[in-house]
C-alpha positions in Angstrom: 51.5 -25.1 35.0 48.3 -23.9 36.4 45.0 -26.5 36.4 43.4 -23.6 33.4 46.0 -23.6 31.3 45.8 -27.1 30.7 45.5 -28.6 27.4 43.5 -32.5 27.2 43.0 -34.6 24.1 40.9 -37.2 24.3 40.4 -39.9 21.9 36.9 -41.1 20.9 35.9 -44.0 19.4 33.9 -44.1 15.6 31.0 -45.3 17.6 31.3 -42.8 20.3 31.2 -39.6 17.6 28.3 -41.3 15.5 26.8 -41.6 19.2 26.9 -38.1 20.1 25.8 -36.8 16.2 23.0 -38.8 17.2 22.2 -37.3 19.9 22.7 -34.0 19.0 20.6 -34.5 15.7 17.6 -35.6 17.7 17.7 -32.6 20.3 18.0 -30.3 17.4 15.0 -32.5 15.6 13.0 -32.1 18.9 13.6 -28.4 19.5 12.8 -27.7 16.0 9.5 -30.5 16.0 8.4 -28.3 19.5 9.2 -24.9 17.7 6.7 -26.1 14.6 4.3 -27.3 16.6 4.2 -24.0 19.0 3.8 -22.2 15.3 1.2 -24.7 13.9 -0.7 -23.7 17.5 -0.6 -20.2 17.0 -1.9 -20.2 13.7 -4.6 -22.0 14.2 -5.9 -19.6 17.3 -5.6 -17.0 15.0 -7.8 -18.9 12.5 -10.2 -19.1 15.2 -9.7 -15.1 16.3 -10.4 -14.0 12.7 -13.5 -16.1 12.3 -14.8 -14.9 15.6 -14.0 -11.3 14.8 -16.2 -12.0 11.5 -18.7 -13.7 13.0 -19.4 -10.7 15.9 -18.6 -8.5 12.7 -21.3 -10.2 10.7 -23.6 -10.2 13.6 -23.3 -6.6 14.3 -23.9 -5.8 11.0 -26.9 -7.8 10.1 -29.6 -5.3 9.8 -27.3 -3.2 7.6 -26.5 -6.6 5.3 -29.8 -7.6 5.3 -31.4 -3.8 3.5 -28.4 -3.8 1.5 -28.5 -6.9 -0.2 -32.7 -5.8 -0.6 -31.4 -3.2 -2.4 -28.9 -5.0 -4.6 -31.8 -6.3 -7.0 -30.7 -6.6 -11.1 -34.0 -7.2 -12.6 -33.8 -8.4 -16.8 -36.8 -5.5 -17.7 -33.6 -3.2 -18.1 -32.1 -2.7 -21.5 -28.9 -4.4 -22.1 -26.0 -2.0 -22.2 -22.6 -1.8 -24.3 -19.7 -3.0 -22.2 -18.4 1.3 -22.5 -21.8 2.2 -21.1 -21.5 0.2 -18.1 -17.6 0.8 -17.3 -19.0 4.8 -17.9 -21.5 4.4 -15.1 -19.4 1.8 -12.6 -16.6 4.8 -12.5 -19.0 7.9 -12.2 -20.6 5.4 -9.1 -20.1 7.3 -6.1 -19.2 5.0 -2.9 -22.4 5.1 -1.3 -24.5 4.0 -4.5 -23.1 0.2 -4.1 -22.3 -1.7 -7.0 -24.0 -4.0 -9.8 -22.5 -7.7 -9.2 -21.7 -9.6 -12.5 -22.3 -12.8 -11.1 -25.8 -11.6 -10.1 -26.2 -10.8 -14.2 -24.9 -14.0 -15.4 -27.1 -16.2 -12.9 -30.4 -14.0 -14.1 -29.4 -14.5 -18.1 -29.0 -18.7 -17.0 -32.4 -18.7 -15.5 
């Protein structure tokens, strides 16, 4: 019989199986504690990327921000229209004519 075709029991003890689940459960518990913690990493940098990319994007865009929201003005002198009259003119709206905030309405009918 050659020394590879050789077969070996060998007999553990209860203590000496419970060891080694042990250790195997905390090496899986470790790779999987490193393999969060790489994710948990990598999120937050992209947290960071996308508020960086809006911050440069706000930047670059200031001027235009700044005469649009000028421009975005809902002043109370207008007549009040029905709900059919307003949905009629927010879908004839063309994309460049910007569009009439609600929340801009309700804070003028508060104050």
């Amino acid at each position: 019989m050659d020394m590879k075709d050789r077969v070996e029991f060998v007999a553990l003890t209860k203590e000496e199986i419970e060891s080694m689940i042990a250790k195997a459960a905390l090496a899986g518990a470790s790779v999987a504690a490193e393999t969060m913690e790489k994710a948990y990493r990598k999120e937050q940098k992209e947290l960071k990327d996308r508020r960086l990319h809006n911050t440069r994007l706000l930047l670059r865009n200031y001027r235009m921000l700044k005469e649009s929201c000028s421009k975005a003005v809902y002043s109370k002198t207008r007549e009040e229209k029905s709900a059919a009259e307003v949905m009629e003119d927010l879908m004839s709206m063309k994309g460049s004519d910007g569009v009439i905030v609600n929340s801009i309405k309700e804070g003028l009918k508060k104050s």
